[in-house]
mmJSON file of the N, C-alpha and C atoms, coordinates in Angstrom:
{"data_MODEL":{"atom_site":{
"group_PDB":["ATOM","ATOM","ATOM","ATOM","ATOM","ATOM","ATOM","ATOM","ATOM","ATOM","ATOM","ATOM","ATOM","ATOM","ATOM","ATOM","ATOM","ATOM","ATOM","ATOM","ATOM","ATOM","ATOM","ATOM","ATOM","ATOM","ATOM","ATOM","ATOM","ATOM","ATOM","ATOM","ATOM","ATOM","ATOM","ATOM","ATOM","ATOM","ATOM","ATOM","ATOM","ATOM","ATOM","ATOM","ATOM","ATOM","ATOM","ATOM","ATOM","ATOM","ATOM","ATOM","ATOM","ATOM","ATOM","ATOM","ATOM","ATOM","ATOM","ATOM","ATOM","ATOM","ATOM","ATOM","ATOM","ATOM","ATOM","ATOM","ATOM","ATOM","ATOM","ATOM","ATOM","ATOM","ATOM","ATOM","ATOM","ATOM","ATOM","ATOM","ATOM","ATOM","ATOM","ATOM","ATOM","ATOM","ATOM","ATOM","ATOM","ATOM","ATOM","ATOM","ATOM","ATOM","ATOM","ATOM","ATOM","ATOM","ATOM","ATOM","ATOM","ATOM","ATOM","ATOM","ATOM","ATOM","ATOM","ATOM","ATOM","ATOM","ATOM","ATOM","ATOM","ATOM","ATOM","ATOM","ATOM","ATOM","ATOM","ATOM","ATOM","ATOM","ATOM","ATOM","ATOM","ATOM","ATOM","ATOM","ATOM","ATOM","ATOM","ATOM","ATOM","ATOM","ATOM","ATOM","ATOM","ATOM","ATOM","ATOM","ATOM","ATOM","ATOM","ATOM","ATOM","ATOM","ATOM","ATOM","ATOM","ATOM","ATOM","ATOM","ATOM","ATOM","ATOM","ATOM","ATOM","ATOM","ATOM","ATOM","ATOM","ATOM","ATOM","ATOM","ATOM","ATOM","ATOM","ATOM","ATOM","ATOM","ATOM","ATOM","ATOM","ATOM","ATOM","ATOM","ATOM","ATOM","ATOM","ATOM","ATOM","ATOM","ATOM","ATOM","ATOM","ATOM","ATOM","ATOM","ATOM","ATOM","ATOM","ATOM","ATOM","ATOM","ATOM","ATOM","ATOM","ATOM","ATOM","ATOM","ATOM","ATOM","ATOM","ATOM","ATOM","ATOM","ATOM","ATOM","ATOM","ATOM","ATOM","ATOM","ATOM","ATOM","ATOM","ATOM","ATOM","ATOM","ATOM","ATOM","ATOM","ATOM"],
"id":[1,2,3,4,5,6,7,8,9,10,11,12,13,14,15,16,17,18,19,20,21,22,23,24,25,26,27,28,29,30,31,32,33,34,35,36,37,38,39,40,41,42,43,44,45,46,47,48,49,50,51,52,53,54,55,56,57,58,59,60,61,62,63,64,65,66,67,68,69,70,71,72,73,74,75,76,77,78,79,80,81,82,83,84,85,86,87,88,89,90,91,92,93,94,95,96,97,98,99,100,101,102,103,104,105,106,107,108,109,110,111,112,113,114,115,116,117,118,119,120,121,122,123,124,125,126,127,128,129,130,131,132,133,134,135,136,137,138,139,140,141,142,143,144,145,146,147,148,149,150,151,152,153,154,155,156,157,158,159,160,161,162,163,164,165,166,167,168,169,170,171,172,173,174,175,176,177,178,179,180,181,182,183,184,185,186,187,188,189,190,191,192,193,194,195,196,197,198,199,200,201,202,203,204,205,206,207,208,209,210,211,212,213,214,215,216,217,218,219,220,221,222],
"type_symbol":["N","C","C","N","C","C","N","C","C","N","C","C","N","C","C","N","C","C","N","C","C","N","C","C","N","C","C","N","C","C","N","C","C","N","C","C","N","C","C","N","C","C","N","C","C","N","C","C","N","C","C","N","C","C","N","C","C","N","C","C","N","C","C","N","C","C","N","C","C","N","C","C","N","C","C","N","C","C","N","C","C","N","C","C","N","C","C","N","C","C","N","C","C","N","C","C","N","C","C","N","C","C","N","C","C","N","C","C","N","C","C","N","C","C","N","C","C","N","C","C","N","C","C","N","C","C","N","C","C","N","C","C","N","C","C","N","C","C","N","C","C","N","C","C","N","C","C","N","C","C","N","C","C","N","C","C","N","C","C","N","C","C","N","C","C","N","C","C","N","C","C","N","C","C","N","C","C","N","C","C","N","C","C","N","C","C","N","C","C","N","C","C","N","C","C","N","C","C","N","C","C","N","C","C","N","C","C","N","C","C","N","C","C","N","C","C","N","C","C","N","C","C"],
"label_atom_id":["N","CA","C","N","CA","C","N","CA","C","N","CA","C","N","CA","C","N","CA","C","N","CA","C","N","CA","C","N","CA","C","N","CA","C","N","CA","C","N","CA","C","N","CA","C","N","CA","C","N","CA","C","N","CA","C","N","CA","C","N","CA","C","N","CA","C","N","CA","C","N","CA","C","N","CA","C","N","CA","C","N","CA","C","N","CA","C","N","CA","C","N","CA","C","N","CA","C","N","CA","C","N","CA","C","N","CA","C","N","CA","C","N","CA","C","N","CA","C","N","CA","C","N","CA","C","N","CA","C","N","CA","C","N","CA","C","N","CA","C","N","CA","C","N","CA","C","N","CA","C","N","CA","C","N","CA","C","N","CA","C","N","CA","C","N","CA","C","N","CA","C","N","CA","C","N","CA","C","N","CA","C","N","CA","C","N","CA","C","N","CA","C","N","CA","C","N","CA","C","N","CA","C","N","CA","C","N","CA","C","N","CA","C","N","CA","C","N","CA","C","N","CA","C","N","CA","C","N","CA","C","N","CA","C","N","CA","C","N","CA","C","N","CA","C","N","CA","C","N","CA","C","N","CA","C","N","CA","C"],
"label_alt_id":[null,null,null,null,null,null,null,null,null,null,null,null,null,null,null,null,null,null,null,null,null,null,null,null,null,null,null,null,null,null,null,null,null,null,null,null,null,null,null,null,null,null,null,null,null,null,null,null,null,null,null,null,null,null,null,null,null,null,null,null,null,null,null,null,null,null,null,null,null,null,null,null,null,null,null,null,null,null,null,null,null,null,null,null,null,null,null,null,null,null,null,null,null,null,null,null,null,null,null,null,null,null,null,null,null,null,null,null,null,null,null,null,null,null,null,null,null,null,null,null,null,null,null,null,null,null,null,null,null,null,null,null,null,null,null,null,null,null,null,null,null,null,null,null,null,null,null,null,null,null,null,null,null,null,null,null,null,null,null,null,null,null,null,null,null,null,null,null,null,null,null,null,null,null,null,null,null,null,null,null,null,null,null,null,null,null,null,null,null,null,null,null,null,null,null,null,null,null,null,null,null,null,null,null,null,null,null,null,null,null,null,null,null,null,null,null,null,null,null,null,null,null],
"label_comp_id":["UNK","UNK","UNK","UNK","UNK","UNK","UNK","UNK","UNK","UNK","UNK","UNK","UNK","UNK","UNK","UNK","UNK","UNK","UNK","UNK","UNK","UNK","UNK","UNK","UNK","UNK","UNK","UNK","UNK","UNK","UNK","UNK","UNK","UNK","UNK","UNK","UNK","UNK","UNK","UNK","UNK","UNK","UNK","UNK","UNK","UNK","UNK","UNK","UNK","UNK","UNK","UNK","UNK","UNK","UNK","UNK","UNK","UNK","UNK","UNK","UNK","UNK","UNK","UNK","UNK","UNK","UNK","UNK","UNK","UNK","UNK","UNK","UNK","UNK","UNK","UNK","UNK","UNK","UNK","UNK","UNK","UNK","UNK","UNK","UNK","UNK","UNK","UNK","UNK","UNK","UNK","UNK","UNK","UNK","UNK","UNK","UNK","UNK","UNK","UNK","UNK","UNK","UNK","UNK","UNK","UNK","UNK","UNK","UNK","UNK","UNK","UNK","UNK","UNK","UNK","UNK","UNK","UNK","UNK","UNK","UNK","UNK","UNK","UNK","UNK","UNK","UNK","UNK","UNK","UNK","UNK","UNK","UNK","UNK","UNK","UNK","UNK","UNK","UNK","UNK","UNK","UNK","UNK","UNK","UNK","UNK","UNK","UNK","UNK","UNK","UNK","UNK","UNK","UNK","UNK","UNK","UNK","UNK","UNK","UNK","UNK","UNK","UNK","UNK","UNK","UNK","UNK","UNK","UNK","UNK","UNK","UNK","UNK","UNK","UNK","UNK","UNK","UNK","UNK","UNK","UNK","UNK","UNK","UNK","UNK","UNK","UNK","UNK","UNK","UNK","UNK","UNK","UNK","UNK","UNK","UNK","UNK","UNK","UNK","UNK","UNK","UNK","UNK","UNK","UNK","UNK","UNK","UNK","UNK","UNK","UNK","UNK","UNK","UNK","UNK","UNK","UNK","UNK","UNK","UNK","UNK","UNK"],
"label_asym_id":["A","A","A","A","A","A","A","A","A","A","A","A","A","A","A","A","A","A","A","A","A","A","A","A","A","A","A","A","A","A","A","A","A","A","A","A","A","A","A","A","A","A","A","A","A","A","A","A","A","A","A","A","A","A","A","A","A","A","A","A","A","A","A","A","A","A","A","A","A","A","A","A","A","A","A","A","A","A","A","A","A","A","A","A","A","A","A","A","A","A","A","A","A","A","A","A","A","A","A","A","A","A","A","A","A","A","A","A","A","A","A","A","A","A","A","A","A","A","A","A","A","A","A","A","A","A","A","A","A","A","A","A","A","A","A","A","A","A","A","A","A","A","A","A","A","A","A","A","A","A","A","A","A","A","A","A","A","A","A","A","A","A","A","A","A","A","A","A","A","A","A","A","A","A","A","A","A","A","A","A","A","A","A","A","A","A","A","A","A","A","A","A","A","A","A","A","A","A","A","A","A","A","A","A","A","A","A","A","A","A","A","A","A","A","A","A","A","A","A","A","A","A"],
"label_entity_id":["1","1","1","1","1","1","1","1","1","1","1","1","1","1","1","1","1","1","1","1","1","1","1","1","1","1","1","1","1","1","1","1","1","1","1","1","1","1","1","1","1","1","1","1","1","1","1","1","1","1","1","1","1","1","1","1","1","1","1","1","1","1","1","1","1","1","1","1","1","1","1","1","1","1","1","1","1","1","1","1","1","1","1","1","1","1","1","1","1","1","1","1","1","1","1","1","1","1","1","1","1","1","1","1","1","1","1","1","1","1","1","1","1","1","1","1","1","1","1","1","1","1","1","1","1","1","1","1","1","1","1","1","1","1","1","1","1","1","1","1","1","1","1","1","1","1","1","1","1","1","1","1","1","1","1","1","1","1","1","1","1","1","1","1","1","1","1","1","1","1","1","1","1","1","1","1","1","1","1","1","1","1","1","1","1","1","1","1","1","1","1","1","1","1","1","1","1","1","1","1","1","1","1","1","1","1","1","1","1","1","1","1","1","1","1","1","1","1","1","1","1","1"],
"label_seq_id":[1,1,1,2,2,2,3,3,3,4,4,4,5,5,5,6,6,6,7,7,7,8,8,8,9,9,9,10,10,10,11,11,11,12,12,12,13,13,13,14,14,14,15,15,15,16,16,16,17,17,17,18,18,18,19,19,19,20,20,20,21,21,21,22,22,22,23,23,23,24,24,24,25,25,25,26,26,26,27,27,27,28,28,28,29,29,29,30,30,30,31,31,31,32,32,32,33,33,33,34,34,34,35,35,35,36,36,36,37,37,37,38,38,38,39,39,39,40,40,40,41,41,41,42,42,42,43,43,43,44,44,44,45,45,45,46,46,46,47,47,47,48,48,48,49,49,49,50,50,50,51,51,51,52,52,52,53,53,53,54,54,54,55,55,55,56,56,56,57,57,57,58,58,58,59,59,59,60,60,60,61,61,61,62,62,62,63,63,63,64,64,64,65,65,65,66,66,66,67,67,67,68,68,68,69,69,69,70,70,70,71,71,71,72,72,72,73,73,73,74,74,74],
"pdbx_PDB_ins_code":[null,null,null,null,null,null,null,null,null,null,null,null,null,null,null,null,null,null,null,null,null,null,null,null,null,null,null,null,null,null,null,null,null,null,null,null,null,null,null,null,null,null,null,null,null,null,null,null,null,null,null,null,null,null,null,null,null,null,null,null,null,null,null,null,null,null,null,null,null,null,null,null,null,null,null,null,null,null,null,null,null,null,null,null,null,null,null,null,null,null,null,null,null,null,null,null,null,null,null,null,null,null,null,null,null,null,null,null,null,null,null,null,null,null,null,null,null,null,null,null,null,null,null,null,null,null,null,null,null,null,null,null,null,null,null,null,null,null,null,null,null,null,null,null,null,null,null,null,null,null,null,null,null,null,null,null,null,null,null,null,null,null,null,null,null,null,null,null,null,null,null,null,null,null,null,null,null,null,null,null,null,null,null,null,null,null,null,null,null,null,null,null,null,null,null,null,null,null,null,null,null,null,null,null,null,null,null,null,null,null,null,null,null,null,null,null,null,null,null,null,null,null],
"Cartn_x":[74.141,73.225,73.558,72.507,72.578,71.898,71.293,69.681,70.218,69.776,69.842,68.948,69.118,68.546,68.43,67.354,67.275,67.819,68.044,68.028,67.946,65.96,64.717,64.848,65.335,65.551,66.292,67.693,69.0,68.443,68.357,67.736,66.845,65.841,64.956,65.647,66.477,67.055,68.726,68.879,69.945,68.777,67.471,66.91,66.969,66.009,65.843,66.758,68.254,69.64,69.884,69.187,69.499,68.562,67.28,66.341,66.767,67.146,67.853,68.658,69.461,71.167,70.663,69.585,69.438,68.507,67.684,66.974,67.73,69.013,69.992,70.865,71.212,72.012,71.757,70.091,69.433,69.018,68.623,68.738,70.219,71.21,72.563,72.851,72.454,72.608,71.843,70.459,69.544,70.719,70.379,71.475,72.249,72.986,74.375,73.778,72.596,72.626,71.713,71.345,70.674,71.851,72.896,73.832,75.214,74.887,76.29,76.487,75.293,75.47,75.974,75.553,75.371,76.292,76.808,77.456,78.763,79.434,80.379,81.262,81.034,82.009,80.594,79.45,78.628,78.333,78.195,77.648,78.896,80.241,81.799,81.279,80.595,81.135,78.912,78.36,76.778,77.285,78.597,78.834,79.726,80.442,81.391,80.119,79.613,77.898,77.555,77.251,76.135,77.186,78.225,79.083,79.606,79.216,79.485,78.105,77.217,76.452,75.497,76.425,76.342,77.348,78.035,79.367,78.414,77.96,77.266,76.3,75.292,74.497,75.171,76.41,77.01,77.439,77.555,78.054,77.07,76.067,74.539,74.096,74.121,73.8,74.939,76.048,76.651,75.805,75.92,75.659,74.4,73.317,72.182,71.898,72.35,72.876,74.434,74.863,76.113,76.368,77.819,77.604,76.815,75.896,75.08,76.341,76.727,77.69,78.957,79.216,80.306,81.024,82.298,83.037,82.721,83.086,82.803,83.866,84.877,86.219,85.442,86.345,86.202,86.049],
"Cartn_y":[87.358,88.473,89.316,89.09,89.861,90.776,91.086,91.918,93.541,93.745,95.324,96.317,97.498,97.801,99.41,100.289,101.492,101.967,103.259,104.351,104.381,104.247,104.535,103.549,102.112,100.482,100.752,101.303,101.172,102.18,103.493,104.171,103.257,102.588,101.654,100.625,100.324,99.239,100.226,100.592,101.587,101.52,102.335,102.931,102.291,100.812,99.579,99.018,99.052,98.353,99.39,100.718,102.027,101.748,101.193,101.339,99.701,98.922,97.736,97.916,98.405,99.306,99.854,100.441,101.376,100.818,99.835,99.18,97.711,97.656,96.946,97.656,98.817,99.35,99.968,100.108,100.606,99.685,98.088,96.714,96.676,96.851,97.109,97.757,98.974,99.966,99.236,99.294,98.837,97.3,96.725,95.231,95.874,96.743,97.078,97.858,98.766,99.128,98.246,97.517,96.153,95.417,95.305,94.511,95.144,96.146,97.375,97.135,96.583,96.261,94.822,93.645,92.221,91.852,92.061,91.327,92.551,93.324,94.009,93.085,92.387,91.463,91.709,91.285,91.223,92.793,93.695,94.804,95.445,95.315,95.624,95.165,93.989,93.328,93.958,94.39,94.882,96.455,97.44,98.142,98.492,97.386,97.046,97.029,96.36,95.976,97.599,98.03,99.359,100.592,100.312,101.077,100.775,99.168,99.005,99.186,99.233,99.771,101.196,101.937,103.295,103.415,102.656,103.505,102.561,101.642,101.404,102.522,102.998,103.875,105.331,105.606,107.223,106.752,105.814,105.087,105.363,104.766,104.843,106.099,107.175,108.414,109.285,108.536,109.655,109.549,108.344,107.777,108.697,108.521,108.966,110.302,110.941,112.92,113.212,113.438,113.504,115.133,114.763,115.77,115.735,114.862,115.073,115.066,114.155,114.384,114.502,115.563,116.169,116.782,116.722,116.633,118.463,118.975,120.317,120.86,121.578,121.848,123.489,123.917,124.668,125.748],
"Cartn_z":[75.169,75.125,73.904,72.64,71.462,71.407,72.225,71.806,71.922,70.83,70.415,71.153,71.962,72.856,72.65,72.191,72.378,73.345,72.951,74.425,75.182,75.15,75.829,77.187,76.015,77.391,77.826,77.17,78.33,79.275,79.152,80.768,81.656,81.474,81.89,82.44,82.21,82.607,83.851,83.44,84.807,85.516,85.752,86.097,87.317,86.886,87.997,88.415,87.691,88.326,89.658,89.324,90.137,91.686,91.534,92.526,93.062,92.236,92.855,94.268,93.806,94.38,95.636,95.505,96.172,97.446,96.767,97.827,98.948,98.146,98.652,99.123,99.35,100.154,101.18,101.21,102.483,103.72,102.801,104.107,104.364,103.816,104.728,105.645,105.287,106.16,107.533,107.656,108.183,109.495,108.538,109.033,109.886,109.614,110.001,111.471,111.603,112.588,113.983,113.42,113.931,114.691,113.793,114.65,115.317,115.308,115.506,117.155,118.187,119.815,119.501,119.417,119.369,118.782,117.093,116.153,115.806,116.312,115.631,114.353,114.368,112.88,111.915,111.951,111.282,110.573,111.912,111.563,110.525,110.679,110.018,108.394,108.354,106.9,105.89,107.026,106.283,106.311,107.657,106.932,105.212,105.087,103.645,102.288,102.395,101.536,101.477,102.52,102.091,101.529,101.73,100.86,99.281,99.169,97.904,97.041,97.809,96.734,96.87,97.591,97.589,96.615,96.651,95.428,93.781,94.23,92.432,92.164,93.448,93.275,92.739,92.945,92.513,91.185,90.73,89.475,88.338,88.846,88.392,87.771,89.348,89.342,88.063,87.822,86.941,85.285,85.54,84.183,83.624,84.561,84.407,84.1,85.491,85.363,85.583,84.948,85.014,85.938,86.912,87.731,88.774,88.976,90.544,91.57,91.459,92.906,92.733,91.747,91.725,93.02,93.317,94.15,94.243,95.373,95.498,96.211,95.743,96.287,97.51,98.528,99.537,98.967],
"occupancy":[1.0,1.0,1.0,1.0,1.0,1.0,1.0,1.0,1.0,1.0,1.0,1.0,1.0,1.0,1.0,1.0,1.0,1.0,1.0,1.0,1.0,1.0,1.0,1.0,1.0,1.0,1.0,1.0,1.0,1.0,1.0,1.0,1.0,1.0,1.0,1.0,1.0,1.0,1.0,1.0,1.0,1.0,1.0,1.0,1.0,1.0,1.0,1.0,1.0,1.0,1.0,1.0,1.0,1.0,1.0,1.0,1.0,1.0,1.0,1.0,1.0,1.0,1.0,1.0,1.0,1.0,1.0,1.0,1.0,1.0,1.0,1.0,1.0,1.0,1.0,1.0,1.0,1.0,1.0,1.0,1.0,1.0,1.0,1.0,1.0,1.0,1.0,1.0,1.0,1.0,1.0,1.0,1.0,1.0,1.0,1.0,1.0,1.0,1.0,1.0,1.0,1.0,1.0,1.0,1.0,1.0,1.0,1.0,1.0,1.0,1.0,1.0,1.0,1.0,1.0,1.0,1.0,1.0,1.0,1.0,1.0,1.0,1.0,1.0,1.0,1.0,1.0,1.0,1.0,1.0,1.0,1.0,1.0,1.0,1.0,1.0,1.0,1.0,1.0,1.0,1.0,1.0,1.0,1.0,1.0,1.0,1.0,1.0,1.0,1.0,1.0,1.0,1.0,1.0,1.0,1.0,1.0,1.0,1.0,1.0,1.0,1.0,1.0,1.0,1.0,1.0,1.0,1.0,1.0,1.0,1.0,1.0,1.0,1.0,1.0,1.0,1.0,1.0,1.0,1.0,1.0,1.0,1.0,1.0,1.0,1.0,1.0,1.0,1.0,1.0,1.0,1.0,1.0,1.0,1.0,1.0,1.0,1.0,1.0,1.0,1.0,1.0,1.0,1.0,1.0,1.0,1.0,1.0,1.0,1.0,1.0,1.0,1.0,1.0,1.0,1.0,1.0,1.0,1.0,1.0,1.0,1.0],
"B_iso_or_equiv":[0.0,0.0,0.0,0.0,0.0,0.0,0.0,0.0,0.0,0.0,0.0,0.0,0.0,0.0,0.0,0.0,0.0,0.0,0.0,0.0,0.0,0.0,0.0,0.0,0.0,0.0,0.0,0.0,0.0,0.0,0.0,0.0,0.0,0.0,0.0,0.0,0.0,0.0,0.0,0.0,0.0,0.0,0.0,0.0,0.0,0.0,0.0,0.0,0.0,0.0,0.0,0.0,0.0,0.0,0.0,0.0,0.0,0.0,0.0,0.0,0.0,0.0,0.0,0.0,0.0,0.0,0.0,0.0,0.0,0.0,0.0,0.0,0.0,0.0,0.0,0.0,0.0,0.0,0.0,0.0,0.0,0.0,0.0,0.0,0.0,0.0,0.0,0.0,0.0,0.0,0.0,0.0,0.0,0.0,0.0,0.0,0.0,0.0,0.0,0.0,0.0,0.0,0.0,0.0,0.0,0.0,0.0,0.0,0.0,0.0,0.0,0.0,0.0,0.0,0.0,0.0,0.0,0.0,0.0,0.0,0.0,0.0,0.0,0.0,0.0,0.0,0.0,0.0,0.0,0.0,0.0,0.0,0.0,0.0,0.0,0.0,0.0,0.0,0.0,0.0,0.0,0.0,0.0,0.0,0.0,0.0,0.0,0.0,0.0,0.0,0.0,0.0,0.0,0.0,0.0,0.0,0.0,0.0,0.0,0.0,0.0,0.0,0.0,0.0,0.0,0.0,0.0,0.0,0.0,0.0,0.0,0.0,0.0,0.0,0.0,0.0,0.0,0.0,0.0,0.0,0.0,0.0,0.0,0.0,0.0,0.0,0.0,0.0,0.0,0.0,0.0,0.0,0.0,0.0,0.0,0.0,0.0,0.0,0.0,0.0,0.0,0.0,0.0,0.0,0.0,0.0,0.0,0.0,0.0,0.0,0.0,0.0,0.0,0.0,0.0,0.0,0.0,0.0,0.0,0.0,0.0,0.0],
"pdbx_formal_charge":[null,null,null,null,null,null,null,null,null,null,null,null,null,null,null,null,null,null,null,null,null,null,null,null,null,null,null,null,null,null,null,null,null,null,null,null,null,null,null,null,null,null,null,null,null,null,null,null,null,null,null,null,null,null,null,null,null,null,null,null,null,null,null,null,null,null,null,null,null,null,null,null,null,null,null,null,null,null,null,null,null,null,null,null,null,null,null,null,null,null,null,null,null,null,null,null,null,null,null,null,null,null,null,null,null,null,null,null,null,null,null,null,null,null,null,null,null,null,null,null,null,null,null,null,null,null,null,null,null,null,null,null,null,null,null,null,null,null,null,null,null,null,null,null,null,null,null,null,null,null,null,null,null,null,null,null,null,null,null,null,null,null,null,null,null,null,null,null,null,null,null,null,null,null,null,null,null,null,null,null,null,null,null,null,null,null,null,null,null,null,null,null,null,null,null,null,null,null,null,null,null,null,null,null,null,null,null,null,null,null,null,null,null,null,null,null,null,null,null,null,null,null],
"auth_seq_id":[1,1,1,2,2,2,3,3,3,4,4,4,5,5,5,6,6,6,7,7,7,8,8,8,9,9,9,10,10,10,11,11,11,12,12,12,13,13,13,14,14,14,15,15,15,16,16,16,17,17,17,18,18,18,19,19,19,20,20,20,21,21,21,22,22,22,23,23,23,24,24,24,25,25,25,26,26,26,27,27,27,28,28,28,29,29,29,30,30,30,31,31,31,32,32,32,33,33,33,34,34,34,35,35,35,36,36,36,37,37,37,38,38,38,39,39,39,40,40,40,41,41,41,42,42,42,43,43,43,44,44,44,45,45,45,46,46,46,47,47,47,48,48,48,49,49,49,50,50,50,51,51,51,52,52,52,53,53,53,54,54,54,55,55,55,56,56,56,57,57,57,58,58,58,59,59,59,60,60,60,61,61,61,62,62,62,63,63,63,64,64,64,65,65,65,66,66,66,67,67,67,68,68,68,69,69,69,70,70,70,71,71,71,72,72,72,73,73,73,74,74,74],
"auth_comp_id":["UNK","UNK","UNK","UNK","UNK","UNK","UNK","UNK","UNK","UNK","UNK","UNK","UNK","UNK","UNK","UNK","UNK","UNK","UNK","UNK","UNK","UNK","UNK","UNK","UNK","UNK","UNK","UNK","UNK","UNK","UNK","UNK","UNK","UNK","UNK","UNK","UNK","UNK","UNK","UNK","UNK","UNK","UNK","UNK","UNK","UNK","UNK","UNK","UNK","UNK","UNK","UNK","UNK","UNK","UNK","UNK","UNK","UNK","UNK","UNK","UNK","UNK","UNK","UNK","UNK","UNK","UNK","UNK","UNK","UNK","UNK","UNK","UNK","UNK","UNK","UNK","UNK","UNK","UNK","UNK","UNK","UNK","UNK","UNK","UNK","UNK","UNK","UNK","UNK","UNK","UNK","UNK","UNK","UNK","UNK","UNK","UNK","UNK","UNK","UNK","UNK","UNK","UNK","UNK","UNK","UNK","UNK","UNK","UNK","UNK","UNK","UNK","UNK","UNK","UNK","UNK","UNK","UNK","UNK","UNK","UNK","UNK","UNK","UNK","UNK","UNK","UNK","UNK","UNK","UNK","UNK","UNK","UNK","UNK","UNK","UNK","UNK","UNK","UNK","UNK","UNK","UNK","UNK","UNK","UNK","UNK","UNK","UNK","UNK","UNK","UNK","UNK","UNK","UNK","UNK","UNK","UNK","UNK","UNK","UNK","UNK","UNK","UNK","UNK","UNK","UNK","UNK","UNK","UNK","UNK","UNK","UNK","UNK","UNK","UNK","UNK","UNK","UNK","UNK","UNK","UNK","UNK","UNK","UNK","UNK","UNK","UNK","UNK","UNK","UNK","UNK","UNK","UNK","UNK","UNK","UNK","UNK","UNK","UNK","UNK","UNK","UNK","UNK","UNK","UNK","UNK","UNK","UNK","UNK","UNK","UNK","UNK","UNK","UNK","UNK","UNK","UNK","UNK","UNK","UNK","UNK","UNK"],
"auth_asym_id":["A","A","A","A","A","A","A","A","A","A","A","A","A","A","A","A","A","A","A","A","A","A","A","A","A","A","A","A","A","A","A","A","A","A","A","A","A","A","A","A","A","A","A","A","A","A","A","A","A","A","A","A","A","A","A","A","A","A","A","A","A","A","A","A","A","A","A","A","A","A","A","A","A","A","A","A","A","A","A","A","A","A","A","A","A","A","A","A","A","A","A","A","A","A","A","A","A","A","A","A","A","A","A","A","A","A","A","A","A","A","A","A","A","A","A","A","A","A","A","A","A","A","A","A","A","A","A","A","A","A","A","A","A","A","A","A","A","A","A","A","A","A","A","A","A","A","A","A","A","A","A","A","A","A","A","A","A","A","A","A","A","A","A","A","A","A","A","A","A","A","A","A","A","A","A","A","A","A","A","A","A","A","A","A","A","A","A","A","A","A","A","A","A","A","A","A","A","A","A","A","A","A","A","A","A","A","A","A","A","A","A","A","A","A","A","A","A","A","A","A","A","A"],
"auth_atom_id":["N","CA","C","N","CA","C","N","CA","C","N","CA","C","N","CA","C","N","CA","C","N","CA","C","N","CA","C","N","CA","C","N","CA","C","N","CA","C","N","CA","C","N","CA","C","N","CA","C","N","CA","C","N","CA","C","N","CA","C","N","CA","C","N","CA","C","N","CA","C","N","CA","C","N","CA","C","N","CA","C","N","CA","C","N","CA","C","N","CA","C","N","CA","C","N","CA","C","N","CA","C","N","CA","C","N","CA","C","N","CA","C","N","CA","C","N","CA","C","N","CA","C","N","CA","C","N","CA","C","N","CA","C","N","CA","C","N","CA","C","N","CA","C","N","CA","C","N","CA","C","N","CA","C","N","CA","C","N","CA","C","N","CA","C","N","CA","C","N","CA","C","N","CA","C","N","CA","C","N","CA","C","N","CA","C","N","CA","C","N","CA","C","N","CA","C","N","CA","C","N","CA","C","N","CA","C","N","CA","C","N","CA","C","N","CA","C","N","CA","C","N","CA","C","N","CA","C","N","CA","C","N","CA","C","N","CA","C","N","CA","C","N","CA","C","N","CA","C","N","CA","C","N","CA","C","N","CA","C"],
"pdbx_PDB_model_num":[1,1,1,1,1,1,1,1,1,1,1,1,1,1,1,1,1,1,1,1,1,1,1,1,1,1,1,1,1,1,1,1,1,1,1,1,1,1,1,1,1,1,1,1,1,1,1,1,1,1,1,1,1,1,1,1,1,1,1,1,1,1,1,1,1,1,1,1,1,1,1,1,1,1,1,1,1,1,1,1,1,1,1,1,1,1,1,1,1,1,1,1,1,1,1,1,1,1,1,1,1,1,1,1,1,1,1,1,1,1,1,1,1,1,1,1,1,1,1,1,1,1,1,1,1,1,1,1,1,1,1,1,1,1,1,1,1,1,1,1,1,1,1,1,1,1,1,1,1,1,1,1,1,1,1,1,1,1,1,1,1,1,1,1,1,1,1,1,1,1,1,1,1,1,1,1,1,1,1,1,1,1,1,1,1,1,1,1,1,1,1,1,1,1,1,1,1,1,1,1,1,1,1,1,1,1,1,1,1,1,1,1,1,1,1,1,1,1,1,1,1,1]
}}}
């Protein structure tokens, strides 16, 4: 991968890695509470998933606005 990429693309391209993330960490979630009676191993390893890409999504989010989810001391 050589391709020289504006600005404009790299935001465009987080953007959708962002709504990716995001639309994959919500069928986890989802999964996870689907199987949280029936499958406790299953629902354990779709809760692991919706946390890893809640944590790509705050990753995302810094990049983008930096500071959104800045830690907020007492």
């Amino acid at each position: 991968m050589t391709d020289v990429v504006d600005s404009d693309e790299l935001l465009r391209r987080i953007q959708r890695a962002r709504a990716c993330a995001e639309e994959e960490e919500r069928a986890w979630r989802t999964r996870r509470e689907a199987l949280r009676q029936t499958d406790p191993d299953g629902a354990r390893e779709a809760d692991v998933r919706s946390l890893a890409y809640e944590s790509v999504l705050r990753v995302l989010d810094e990049i983008v606005t930096p500071g959104k989810h800045a830690e907020r001391e007492p």
